[in-house]
C-alpha positions in Angstrom: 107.1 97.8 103.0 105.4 99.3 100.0 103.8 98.2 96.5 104.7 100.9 93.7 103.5 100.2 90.0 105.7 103.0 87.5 103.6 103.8 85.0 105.7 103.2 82.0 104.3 104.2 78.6 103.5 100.0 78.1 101.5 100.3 81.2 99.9 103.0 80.8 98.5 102.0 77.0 97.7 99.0 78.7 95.3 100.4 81.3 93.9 103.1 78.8 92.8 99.7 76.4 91.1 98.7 79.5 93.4 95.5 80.1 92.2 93.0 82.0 94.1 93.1 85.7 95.7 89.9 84.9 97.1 90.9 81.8 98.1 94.2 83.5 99.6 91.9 86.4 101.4 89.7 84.0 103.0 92.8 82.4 104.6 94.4 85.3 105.4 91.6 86.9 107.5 90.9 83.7 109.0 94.5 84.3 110.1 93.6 87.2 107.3 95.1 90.0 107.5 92.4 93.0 103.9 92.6 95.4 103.9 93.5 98.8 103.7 90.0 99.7 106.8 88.9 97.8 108.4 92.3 99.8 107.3 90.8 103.0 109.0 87.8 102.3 112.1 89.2 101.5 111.9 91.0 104.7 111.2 87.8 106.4 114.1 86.6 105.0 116.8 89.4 106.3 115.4 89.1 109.7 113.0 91.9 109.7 109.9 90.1 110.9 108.5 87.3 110.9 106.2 85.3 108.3 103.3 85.4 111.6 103.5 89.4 111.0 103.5 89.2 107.2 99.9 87.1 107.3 98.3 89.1 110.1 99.0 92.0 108.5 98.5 91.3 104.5 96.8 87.7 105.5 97.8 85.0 102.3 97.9 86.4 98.7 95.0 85.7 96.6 95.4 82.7 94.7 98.1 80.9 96.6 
């Protein structure tokens, strides 16, 4: 599983304004950029481990 943020022309204006993370967040997440929790869960989904794995290894997503 992997995290991967393109830096698209948007994102990278954002980041040179010195956006707040949230704001940055809120943007690629609107792009369509899924976290490596909501990766793991998909792979939970199809089988590919189990949600035990995905929390010893990431433990729970800030803010959930």
């Amino acid at each position: 599983m992997f995290e991967v943020l393109p830096i698209t022309p948007a994102i990278r204006q954002l980041i040179s304004a010195n956006t707040e993370v949230e704001s940055l967040e809120t943007h690629a997440r609107q792009a369509g950029m899924r976290t490596l929790f909501e990766n793991g869960c998909l792979a939970v989904e199809q089988g590919l481990t189990t949600f035990e794995e995905l929390i010893r290894v990431l433990g729970m997503p800030h803010g959930k």
